[in-house]
C-alpha positions in Angstrom: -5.7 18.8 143.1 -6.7 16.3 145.9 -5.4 13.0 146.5 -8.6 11.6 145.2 -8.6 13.6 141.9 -5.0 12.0 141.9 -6.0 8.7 142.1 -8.4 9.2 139.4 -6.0 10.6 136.8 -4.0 8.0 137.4 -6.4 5.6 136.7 -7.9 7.7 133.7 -3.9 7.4 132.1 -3.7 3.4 133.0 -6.8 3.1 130.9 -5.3 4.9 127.8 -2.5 2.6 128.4 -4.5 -0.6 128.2 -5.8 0.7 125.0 -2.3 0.2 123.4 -2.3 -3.4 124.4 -2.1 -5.9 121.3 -4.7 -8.7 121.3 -7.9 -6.6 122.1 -9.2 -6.2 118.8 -8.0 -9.2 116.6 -10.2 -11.7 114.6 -13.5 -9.8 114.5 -14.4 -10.3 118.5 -14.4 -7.8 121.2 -13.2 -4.7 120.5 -12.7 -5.3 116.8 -12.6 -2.0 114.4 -16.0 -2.4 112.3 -18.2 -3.8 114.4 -21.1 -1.8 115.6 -21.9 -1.1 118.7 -26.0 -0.6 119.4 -28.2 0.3 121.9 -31.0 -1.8 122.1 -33.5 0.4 124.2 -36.3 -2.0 124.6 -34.8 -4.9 125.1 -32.5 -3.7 127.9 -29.0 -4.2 126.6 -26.1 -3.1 124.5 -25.4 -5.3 121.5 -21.4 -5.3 119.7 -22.0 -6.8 116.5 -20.3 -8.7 113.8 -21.6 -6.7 110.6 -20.6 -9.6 108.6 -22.4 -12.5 110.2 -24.8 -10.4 112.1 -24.1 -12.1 115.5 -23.6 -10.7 119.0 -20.0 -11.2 120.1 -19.8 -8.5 123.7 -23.0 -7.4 125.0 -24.2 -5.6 128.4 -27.6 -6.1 130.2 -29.1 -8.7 131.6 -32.6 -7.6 129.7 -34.1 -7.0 133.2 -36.4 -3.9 133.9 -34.6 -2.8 137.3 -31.6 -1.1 137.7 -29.0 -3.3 138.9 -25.1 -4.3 138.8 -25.8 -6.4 136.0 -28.7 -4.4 133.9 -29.3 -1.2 132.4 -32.8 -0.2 131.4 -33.7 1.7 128.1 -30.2 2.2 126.9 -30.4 5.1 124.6 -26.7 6.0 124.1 -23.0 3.7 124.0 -19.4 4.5 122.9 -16.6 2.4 123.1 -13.6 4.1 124.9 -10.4 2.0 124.5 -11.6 -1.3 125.8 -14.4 0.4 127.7 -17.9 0.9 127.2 -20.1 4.2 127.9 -23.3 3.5 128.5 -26.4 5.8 129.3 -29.0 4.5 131.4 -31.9 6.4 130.3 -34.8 4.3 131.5 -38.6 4.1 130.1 -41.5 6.6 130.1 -44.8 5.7 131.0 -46.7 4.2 128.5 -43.8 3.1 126.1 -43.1 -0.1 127.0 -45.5 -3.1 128.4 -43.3 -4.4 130.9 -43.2 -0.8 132.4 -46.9 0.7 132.7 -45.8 3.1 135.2 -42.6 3.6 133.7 -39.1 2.4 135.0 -36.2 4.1 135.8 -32.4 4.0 135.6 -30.4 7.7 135.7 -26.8 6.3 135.2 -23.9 7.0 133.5 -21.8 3.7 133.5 -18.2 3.1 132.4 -18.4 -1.1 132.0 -15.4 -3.1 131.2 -15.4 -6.4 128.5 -16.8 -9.0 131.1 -19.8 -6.5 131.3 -19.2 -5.2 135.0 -19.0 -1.6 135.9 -16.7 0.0 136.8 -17.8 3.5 137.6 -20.7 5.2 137.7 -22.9 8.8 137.8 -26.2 8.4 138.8 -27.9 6.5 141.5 -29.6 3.2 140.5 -33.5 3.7 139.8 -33.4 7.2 141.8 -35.0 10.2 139.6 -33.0 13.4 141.0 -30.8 16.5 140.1 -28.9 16.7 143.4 -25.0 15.5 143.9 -24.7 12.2 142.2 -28.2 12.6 140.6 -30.0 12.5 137.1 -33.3 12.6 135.0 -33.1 10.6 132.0 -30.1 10.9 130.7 -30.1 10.4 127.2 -26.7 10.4 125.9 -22.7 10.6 127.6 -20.1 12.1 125.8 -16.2 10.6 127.1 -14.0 14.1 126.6 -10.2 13.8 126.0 -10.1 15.8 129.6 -11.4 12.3 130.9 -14.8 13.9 131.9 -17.9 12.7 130.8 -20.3 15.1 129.1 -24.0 13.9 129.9 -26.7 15.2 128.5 -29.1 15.3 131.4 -32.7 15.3 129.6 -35.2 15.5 132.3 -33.4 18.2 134.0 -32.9 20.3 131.2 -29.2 20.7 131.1 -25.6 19.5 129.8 -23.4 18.6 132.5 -19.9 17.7 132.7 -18.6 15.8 135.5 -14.8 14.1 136.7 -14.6 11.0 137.0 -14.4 12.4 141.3 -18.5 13.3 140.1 -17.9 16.9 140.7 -20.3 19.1 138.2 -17.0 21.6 136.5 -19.4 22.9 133.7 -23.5 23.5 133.0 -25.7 24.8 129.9 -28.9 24.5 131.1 -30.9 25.6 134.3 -31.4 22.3 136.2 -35.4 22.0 136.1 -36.4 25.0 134.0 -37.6 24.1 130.2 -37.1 27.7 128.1 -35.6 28.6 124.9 -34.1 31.6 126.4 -30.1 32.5 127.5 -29.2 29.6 129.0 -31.9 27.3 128.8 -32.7 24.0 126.8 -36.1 21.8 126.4 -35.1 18.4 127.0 -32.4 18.2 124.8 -31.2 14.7 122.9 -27.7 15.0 122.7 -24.2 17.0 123.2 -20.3 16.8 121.5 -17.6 18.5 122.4 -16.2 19.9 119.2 -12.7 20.3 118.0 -12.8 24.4 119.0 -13.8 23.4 122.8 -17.6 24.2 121.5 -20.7 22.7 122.4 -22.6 21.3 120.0 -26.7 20.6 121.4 -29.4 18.7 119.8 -31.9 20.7 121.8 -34.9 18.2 120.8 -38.3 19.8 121.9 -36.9 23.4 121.0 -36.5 21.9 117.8 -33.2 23.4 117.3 -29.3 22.5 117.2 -27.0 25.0 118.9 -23.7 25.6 119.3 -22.5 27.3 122.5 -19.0 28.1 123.5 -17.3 27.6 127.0 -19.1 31.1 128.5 -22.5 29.6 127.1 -22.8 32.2 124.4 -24.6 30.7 121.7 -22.6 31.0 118.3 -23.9 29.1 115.6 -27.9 27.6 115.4 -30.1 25.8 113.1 -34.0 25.6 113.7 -35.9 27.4 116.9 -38.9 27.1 119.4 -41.0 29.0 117.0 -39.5 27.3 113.7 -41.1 24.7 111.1 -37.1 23.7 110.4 -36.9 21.0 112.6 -39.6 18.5 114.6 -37.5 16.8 118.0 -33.9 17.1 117.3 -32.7 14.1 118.5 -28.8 14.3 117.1 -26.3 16.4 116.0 -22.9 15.8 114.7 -20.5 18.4 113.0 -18.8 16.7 110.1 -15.3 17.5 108.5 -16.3 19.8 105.9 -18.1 21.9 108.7 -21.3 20.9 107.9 -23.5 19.8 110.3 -25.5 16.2 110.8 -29.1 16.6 112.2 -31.3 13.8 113.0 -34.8 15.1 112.3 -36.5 12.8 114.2 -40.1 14.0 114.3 -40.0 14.8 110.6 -38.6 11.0 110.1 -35.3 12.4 108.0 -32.0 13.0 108.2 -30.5 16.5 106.9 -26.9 18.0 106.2 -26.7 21.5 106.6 -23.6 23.8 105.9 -22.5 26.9 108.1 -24.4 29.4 106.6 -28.2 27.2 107.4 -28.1 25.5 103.9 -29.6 22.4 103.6 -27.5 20.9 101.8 -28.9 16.8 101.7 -32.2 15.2 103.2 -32.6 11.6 103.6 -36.2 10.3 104.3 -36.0 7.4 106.8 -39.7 6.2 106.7 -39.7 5.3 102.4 -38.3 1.8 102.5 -40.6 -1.5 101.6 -41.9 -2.3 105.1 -41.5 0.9 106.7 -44.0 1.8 109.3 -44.9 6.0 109.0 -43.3 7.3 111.4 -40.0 5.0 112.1 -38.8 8.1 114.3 -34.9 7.6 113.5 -33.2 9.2 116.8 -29.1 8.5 115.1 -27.7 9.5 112.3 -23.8 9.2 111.9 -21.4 9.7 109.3 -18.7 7.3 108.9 -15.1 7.2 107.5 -16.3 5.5 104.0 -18.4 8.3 103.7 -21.3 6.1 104.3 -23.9 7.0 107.1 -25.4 4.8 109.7 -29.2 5.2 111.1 -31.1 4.8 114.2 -34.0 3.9 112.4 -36.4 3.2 116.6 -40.0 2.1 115.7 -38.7 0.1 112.2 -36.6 -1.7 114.7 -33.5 -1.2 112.6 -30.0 0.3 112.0 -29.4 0.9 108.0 -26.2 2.3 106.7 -27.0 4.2 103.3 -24.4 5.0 101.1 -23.9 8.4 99.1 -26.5 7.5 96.4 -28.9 6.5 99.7 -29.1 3.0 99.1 -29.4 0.7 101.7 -25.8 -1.3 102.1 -26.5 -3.1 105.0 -29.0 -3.1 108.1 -29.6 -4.6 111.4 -32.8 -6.1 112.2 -36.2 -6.7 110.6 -38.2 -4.1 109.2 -41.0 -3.4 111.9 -40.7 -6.5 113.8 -39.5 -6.4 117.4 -37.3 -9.6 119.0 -34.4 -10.3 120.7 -33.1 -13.2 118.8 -31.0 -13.5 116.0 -30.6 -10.2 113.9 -33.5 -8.9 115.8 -33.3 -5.6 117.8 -36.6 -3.8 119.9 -36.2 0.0 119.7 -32.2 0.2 118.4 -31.6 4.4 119.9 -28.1 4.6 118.9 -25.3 2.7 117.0 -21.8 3.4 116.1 -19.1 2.1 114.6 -16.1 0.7 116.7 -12.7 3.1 116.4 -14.6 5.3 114.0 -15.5 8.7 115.4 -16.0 10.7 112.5 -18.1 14.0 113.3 -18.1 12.5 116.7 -15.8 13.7 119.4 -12.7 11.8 120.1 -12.5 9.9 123.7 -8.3 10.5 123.2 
């Protein structure tokens, strides 16, 4: 191990360390279990919220449509590790967003800390790329209990996982090359590290989850290229029972599915008063209460629905875009804070 790799571990461990600190999480403000954590693509920032009064008490992102020290653009992914924050900088097609005709780009990876500066990044402001240091949308950043970070790399077709020293130690994928064949993924959504050391891969416009273990052998699947299963998997989570969560999101639903391929529960996200018809929901995660929370994008929300799929609570107004009070502009992902349930662990 270098000197360099050193002084990372090091640093990696201090950060565990902080995490035991008392204080950080104490009277419903930063940090505090139960909040949720959202990304709020189209307005340009990530939101912690108070689920009880609804109002933003940590956030990251200036809202400004260039990569920058203080701004991320398009967020489509956050998790909280220890008093951290993971953040994807996915950026915005053409076409999707006014303020970005011609698209505008981000490709980072950033670790920020709670006064909203980062502290370490992968990924080169604004630069599109899949050299050393380089990325292509990505879409979602996974913090392993290795203290790597698993990205999944969208626009270059592949799941990497890097040190915190930026050095590529693993690959499913062939950087560039779209195929449904050994080794190969079609812009794929998502990625978790499961508790056997397996990788679990929303592979979105294969229209397929797979699982793949360490030698990239795929070992369990749900949906293919040629299937009617699945429209754009956008999210994939393997629950405690084994089953596995799968954000549907061209089909607009939300399905449980045991080992054996068994849909076992569907959840419609586009049936609500309000709803517009195709709310493409890009998260859905389970939580400890048994509950599960919802990335509901074009209705501009995040629901939690409990077991009889009523609506407990939400975040932002049905089809209406803002960045004011309790109002959110294409919400990608949310999570709750200290719950990783189905999700893998950052410790």
């Amino acid at each position: 191990m270098t000197s360099s790799e050193l002084r990372s571990w090091a640093w990696a461990l201090s950060l565990i360390a902080a995490t035991a600190l008392p204080g950080l999480a104490q009277g419903n403000h930063f940090n505090t279990p139960g909040n949720i954590l959202i990304s709020d693509q189209y307005n340009n920032r990530i939101l912690e919220v108070n689920p009880d009064t609804h109002g933003i008490v940590w956030h990251f992102g200036n809202q400004s449509w260039v990569a920058g020290p203080h701004s991320v653009v398009g967020p489509n992914d956050a998790q909280r590790v220890g008093f951290l924050t993971l953040v994807a900088g996915t950026g915005v097609p053409a076409g999707a967003e006014p303020n970005c005709p011609s698209g505008c780009a981000d490709n980072r990876v950033m670790l920020v800390d709670p006064a909203s500066q980062i502290i370490w990044q992968y990924g080169e402001a604004g630069v599109t790329g899949s050299g050393p240091n380089q990325l292509n949308t990505p879409v979602q950043n996974t913090w392993l209990p290795s203290f790597h970070v698993l990205i999944t790399d969208q626009g270059n077709d592949r799941i990497i996982e890097v040190t915190l020293n930026k050095n590529i130690v693993w690959q499913y994928g062939q950087t560039g090359v779209a195929g449904d064949g050994p080794n190969q993924l079609n812009s794929p959504n998502s990625a978790e590290l499961l508790a056997n050391g397996d990788i679990l891969i929303a592979d979105e416009s294969n229209n397929r989850v797979i699982e793949v273990d360490r030698s990239k052998n795929i070992v369990w699947s749900y949906g293919c290229a040629t299937c009617s299963q699945l429209s754009g998997a956008a999210f994939a989570s393997r629950l405690p029972n084994g089953d596995t969560l799968i954000t549907d999101s061209n089909n607009n639903r939300i399905l449980q599915v045991d080992s054996g391929g068994n849909v076992v529960g569907t959840y419609y996200t586009n049936t609500q008063p309000g709803s517009i018809a195709a709310p493409l929901p890009t998260r859905a995660i389970r939580l400890r209460n048994g509950n599960t929370l919802i990335s509901n994008q074009y209705d501009m929300q995040v629901i939690e629905i409990d077991s009889k799929q009523n609506i407990v609570w939400s975040q932002g107004e049905i089809a209406v875009s803002g960045n004011t009070f309790d109002m959110l502009n294409g919400p990608y992902d949310a999570k709750v804070v200290g719950d990783y349930t189905g999700l893998t662990p950052p410790f």
